[in-house]
N, C-alpha and C positions, 0 to 999 in steps of 0.2 A: 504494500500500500504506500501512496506517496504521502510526504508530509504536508499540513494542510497547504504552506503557504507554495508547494510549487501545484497543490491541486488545483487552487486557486487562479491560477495563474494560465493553467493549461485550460479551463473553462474560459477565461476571458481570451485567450489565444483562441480556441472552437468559438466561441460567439463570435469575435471579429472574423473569422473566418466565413460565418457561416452570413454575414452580414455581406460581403466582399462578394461573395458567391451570388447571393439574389441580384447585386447589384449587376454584376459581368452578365448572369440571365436576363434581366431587364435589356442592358446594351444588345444584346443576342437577338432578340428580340425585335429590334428598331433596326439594326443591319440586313441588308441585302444583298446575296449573290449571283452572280447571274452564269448559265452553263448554254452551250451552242454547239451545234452540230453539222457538219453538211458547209462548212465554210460558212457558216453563220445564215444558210437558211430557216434552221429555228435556233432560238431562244428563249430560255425561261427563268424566271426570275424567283428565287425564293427565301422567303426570312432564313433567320440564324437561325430559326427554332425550326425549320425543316417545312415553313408552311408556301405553299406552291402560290405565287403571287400571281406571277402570268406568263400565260404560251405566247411566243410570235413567230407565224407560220409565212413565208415570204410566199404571197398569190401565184407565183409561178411554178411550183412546185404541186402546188395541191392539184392539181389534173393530173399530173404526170404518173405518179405511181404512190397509192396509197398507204402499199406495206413499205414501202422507201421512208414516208412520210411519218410514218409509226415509229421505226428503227429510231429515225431524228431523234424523235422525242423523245426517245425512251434515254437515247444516249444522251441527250442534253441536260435532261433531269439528272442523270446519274453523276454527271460530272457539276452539276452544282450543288448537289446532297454529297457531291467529295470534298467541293469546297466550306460547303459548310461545316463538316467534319473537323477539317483545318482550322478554320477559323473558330471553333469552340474551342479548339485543341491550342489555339494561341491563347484565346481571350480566358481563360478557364486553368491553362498548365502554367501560369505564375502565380496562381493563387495558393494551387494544391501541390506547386512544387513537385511537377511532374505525373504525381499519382493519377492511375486510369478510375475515376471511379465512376461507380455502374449509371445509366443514365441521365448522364451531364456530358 
């Protein structure tokens, strides 16, 4: 068991912590990253927190071939849910000094 005054201590270390944390979630939140495919015939846009803002489908493509048009998007997505990743992985791994923890 620790002595009280470093218990003490280490609780006020967890609450600034945990305070630091909602805050970096809040910023997380207001950020946007954007992912594109196809030489940038699509694009989409989505928060830090993983929420999908908006698709942009370049008009000349959508006649041409649907399941082409699909692929895009699916790729564009993926590579802005990567970005996002990163960017929680910065804004998040100076708080927690690296530590992966589970759903943050």
């Amino acid at each position: 068991m620790l002595p009280k005054g470093n218990m003490q201590a280490l609780m006020k270390q967890a609450q600034q912590m945990q305070k630091q944390m909602e805050s970096a979630q809040k910023e997380l939140e207001s950020r946007e990253v954007s992912g594109s495919a196809g030489g940038g015939m699509v694009t989409v846009t989505a928060t830090g927190k993983k929420v999908l803002r908006s698709v942009k489908i370049a008009p000349e493509i959508l006649a041409e071939d649907p399941e082409m048009v699909e692929d895009l998007i699916v790729a564009a997505v993926n590579q802005a849910m990567q970005k996002v990743d990163e960017l929680t992985q910065d804004t998040l791994g100076s708080i927690t000094g690296g530590l992966n923890l589970p759903g943050f």
